[in-house]
DOTI-321234 format. One record per residue (C-alpha): x, y, z. Coordinates in steps of 0.05 Angstrom, whole numbers, plus 32768, in hexadecimal, padded with zeros to 4 digits. Each point is the difference from the previous one (the first is absolute). Layout:
N
XYZ ...
//
This chain:
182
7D0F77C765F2 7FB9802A7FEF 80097FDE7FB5 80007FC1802D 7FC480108026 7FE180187FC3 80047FCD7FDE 7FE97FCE802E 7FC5802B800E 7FE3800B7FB9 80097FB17FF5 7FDB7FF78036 7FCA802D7FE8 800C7FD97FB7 7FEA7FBF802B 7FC4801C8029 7FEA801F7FBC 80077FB97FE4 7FCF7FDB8033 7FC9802E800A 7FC77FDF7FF7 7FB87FF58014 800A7FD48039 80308025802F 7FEA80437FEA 7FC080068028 801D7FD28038 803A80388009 7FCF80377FF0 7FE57FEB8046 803D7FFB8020 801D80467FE7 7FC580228009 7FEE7FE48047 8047801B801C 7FFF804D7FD8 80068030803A 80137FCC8030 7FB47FF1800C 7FFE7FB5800C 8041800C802C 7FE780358028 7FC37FD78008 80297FC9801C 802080378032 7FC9801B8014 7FDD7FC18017 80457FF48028 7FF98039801F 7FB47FFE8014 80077FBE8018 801E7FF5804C 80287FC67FFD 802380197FBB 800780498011 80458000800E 80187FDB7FBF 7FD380297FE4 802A8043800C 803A7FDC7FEE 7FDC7FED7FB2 7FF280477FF8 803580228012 80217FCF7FD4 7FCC80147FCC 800B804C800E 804C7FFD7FFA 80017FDA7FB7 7FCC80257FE4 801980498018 804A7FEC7FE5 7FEF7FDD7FBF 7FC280337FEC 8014803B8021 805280007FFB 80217FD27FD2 7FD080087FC4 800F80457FFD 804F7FFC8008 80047FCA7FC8 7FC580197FD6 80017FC87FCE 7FCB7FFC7FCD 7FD17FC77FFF 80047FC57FC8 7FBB801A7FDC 801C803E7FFB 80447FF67FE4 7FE67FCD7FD5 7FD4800D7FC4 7FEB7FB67FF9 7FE57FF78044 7FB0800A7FF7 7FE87FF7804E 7FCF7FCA801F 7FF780358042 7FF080468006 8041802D7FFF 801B80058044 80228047800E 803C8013801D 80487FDC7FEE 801D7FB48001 80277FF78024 7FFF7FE2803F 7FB97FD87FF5 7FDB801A8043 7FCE7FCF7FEC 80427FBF800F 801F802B8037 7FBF80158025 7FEF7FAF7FEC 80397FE08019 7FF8802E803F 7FCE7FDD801A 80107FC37FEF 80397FF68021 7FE88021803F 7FCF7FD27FFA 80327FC97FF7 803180178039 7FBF7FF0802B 7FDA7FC57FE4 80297FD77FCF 7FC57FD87FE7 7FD0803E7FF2 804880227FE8 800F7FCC7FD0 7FB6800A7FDB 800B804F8007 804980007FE0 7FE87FDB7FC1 7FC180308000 803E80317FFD 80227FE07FCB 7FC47FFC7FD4 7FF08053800C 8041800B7FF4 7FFD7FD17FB7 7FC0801E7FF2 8023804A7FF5 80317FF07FD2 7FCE7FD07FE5 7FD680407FEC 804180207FED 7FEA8032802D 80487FF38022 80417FE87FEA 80287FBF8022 802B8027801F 7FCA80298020 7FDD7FC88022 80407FDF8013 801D803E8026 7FBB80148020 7FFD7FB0801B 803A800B801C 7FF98043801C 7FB77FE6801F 802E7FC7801E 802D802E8022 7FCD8031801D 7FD57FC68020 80467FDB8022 8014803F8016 7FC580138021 7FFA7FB7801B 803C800D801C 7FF88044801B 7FBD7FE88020 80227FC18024 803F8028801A 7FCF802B802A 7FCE7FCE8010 803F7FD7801E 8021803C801D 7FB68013801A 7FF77FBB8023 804A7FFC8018 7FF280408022 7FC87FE38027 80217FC3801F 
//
């Protein structure tokens, strides 16, 4: 099965390798480098949070935020501890600066998708624009070879999880709050 994967995952690489090119390198430059750290998603939680009327979705975003980024940075990269594609490949000559730290999950698609999909579970217009801004982070990384497929793939879906979960955490009370009222 990790032949499979493997495989998959360097001809993926082969591709991205394949269509670099002077158009979508700068474009994607942006779009990495405007979500390293989580800054342009933290920005997004923060205004939710200063602002009234969004305050409450706004916890809901960033603890959805919190909880991808602390379990695909802080506790599944270091219990896989898989190489990145730069550095297991000797052909890959990168477009980006060297991120540190292991592969796999991609906090950059889980942290990504995250937000999106909180942001989805709320507005499905605005959530719509925001998951393809996901998609796009996410294609950028392995893009840059800075992550395999697989990578993204698994961090998507791990971003997914955290934000429905947390949706749904935040709803159960809120309905077992207001059923307690009445």
């Amino acid at each position: 099965m990790y032949d499979l994967i493997l495989k998959a995952d360097n001809a993926a690489a082969d591709f991205m390798l394949g269509i670099q090119n002077g158009f979508l390198t700068p474009l994607l430059k942006i779009v990495t480098y405007a979500t390293e750290k989580g800054i342009l998603w933290i920005a997004i939680g923060l205004f939710l949070l200063l602002y009234k009327p969004t305050r409450r979705f706004g916890i809901v975003y960033a603890v959805s935020l919190f909880c991808a980024f602390m379990l695909s940075e802080y506790v599944l990269k270091f219990i896989v501890c898989r190489e990145r594609p730069f550095i297991m490949r000797d052909d890959i000559k990168l477009l980006i600066s060297a991120p540190s730290g292991y592969s796999f999950p991609s906090s950059h698609s889980c942290s990504s998708f995250a937000c999106a999909v909180s942001i989805f579970l709320k507005k499905k217009k605005i959530g719509i624009a925001a998951l393809v801004f996901a998609f796009v982070v996410g294609f950028s990384r392995v893009y840059f070879t800075v992550h395999w497929l697989t990578d993204v793939l698994v961090g998507a879906v791990i971003g997914t999880l955290c934000a429905v979960l947390v949706y749904a955490v935040f709803e159960y009370i809120r309905k077992r709050r207001n059923a307690q009222i009445c």
